[in-house]
C-alpha positions as CSV (number, residue, x, y, z in Angstrom):
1,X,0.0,0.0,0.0
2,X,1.5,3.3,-1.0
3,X,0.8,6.5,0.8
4,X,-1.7,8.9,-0.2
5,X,-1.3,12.1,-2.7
6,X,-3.5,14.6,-3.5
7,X,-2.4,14.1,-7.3
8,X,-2.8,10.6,-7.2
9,X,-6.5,10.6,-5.9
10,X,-7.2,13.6,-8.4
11,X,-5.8,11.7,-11.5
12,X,-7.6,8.4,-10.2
13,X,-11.1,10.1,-10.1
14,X,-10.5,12.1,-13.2
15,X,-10.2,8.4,-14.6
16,X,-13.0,7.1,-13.3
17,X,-15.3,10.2,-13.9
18,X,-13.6,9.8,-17.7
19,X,-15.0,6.2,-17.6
20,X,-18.7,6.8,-16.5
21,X,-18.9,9.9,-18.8
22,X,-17.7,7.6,-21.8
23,X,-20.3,4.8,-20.9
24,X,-23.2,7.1,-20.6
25,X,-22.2,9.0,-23.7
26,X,-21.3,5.4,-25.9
27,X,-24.6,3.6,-24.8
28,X,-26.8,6.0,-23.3
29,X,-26.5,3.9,-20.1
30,X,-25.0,4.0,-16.9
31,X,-22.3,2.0,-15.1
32,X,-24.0,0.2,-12.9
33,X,-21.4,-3.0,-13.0
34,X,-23.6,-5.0,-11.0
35,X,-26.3,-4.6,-14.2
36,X,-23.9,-4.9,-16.5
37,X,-22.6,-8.3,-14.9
38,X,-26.0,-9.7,-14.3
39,X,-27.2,-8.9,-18.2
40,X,-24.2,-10.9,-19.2
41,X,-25.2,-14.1,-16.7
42,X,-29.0,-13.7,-18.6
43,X,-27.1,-13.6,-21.9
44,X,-29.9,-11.1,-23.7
45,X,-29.2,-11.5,-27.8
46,X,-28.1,-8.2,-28.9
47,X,-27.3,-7.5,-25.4
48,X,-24.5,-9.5,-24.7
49,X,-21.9,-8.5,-26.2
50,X,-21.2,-5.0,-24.9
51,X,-21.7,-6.2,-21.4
52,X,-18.8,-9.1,-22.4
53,X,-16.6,-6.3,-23.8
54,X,-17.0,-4.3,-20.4
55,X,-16.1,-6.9,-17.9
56,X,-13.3,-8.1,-20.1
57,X,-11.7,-5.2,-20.0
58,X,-12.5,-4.9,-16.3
59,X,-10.7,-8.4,-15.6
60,X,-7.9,-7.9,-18.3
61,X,-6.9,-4.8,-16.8
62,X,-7.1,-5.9,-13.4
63,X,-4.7,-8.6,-14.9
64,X,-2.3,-6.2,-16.4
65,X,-2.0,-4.2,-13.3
66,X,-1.1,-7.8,-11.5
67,X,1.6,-8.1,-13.4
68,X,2.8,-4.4,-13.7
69,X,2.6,-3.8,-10.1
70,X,1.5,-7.6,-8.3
71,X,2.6,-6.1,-4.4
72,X,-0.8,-4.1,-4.9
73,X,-2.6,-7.4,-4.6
74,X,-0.6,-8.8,-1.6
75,X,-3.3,-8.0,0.9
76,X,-6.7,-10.5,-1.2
77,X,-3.9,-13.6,-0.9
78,X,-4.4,-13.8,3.0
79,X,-7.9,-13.5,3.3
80,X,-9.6,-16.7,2.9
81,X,-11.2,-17.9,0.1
82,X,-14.4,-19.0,1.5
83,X,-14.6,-15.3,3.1
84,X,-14.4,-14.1,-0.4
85,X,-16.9,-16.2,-1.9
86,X,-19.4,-15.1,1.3
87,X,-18.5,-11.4,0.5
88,X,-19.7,-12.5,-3.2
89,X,-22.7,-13.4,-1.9
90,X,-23.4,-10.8,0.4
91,X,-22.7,-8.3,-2.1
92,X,-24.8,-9.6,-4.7
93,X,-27.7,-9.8,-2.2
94,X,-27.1,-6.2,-1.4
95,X,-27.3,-4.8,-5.0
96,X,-30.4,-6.9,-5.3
97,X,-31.8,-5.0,-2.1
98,X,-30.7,-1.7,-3.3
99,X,-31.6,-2.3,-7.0
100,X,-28.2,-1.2,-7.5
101,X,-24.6,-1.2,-6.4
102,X,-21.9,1.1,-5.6
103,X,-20.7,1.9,-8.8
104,X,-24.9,2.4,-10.0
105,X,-25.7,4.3,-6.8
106,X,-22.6,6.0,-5.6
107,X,-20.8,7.1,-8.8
108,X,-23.5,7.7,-11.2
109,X,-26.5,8.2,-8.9
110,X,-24.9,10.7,-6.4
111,X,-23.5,12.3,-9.9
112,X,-26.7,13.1,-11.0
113,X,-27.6,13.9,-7.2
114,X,-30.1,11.1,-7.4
115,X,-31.9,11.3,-3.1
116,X,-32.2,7.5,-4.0
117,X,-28.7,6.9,-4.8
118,X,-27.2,9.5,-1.7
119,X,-29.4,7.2,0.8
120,X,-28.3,3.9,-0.7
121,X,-24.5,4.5,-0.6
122,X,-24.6,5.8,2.7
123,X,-26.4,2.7,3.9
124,X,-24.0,0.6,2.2
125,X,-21.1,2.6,3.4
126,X,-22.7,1.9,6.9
127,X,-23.2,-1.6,6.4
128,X,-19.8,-2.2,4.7
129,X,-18.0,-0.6,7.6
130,X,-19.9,-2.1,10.0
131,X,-18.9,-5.9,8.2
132,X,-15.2,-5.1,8.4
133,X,-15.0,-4.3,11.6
134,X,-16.9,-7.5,12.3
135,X,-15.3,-9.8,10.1
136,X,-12.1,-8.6,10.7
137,X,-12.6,-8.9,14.8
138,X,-13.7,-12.7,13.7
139,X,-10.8,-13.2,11.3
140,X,-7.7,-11.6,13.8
141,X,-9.5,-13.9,16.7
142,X,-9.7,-17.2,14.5
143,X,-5.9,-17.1,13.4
């Protein structure tokens, strides 16, 4: 983990603001990945392939950046893997709930100062800080 810098945080937002801004102007749509992901499990004809594209490039990048700079990763390889198939889970359950997920709600939604969206990420952020203080208490006191 590197320390923080104002340029760095400005440069990564600027991406990701570049990103949404691209999606909505390209399909008209939003970036709600959780969406996007569960249009790709249903497999819609004339649907499908955009959503494939997306979360390819999602993984592949996430892939490159493994091997570019792999000691950003070192923290996932010591939590357990059924705690990150129950985190899965959970989240998917979640975005269910809250027809939406973060990146639906909290990027986009709050964007567009959606009351919706400004209520649902603060009860995930809630929630989410609540779980890993929780599950890490569990995890510290199981090893």
């Amino acid at each position: 983990m590197h320390d923080f810098t104002p340029v760095s945080a400005l440069v990564g937002g600027a991406l990701i603001a570049t990103s949404l801004a691209i999606m909505l102007i390209g399909t008209g749509r939003i970036a709600g990945l959780s969406g996007i992901f569960a249009g790709l499990l249903r497999g819609t004809s004339g649907d499908w392939e955009w959503r494939a594209w997306f979360v390819a490039g999602m993984l592949g990048v996430g892939a490159i950046f493994e091997v570019v700079r792999p000691e950003t990763f070192d923290s996932a390889a010591r939590v357990p893997l059924w705690a990150v198939a129950l985190s899965g889970v959970l989240v998917g359950l979640g975005t269910r709930l809250s027809n939406g997920c973060t990146s639906g709600h909290g990027l986009c939604g709050m964007s567009r100062l959606s009351k919706r969206s400004i209520i649902a990420t603060m009860t995930f952020m809630g929630i989410g800080v609540a779980t890993a203080t929780i599950v890490g208490s569990i995890l510290r006191s199981a090893s």
